[in-house]
C-alpha positions as CSV (number, residue, x, y, z in Angstrom):
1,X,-17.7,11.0,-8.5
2,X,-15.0,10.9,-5.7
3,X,-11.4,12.3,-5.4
4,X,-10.1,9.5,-7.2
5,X,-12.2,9.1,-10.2
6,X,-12.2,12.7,-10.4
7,X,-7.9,12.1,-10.4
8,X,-8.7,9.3,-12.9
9,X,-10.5,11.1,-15.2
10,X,-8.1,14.2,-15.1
11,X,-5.6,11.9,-15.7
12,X,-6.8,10.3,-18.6
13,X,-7.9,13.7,-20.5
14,X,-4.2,14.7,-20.6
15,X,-3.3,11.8,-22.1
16,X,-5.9,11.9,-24.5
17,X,-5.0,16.1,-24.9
18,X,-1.4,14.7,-25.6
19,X,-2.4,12.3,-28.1
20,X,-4.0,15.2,-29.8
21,X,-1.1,17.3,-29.6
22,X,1.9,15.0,-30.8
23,X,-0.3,13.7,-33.7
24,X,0.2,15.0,-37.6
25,X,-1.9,18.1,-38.8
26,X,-3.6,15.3,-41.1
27,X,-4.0,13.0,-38.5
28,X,-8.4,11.7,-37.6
29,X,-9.6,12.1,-34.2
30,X,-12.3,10.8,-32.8
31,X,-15.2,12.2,-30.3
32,X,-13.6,11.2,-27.1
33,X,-9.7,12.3,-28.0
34,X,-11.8,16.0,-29.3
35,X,-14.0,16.3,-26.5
36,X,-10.7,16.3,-24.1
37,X,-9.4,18.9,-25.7
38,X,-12.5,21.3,-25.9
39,X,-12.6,20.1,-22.6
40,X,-16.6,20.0,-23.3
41,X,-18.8,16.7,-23.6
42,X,-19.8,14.2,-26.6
43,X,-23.1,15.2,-26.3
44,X,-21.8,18.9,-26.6
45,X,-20.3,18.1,-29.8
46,X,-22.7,16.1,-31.1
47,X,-25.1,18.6,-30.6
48,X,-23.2,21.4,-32.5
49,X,-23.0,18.7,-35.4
50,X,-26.8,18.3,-35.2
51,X,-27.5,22.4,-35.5
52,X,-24.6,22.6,-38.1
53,X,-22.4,25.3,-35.9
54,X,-19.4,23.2,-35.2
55,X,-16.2,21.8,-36.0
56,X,-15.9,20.4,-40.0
57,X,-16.0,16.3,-38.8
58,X,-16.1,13.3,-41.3
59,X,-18.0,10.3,-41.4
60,X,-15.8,7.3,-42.1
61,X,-17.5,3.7,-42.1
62,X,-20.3,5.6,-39.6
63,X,-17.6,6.8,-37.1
64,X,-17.5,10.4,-37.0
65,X,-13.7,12.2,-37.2
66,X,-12.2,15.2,-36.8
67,X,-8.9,16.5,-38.5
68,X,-6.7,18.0,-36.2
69,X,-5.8,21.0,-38.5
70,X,-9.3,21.2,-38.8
71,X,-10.0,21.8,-34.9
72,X,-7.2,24.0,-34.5
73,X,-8.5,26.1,-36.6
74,X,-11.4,26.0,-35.4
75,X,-10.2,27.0,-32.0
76,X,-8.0,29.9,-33.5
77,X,-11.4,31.3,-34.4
78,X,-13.4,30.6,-31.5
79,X,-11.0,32.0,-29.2
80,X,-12.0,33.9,-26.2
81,X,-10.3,37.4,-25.8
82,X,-10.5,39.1,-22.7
């Protein structure tokens, strides 16, 4: 990846942290808007799914969601403390 996808791709997970961030606490997010703000991979998360240790998701007409009260609280409790 060069200097400019690298930009791109920066670029683009703000945005799709922002989304995140200005929706309602009810509001459904999917994989690629939660990923951004783990700031970890789809694989990563579908892999916590698949062992049962990660965020509560739902399945909606096969898409998987995530419910933004639902991941901040899930980061509350998986914070690091240092």
């Amino acid at each position: 990846m060069n200097v400019i996808q690298s930009h791109d791709k920066t670029q683009e997970n703000a945005q799709l942290v922002e989304t995140f961030w200005s929706g309602h606490p009810s509001a459904l997010f999917n994989q690629k808007i939660i990923a951004a703000v783990r700031n970890v991979s789809i694989s990563t998360l579908e892999n916590e799914r698949w062992r049962g240790v990660g965020m509560s998701f739902r399945k909606v007409k096969g898409r998987v969601l995530y419910q933004k009260s639902d991941v901040i609280n899930f980061l509350e409790s998986h914070a690091l403390v240092t």
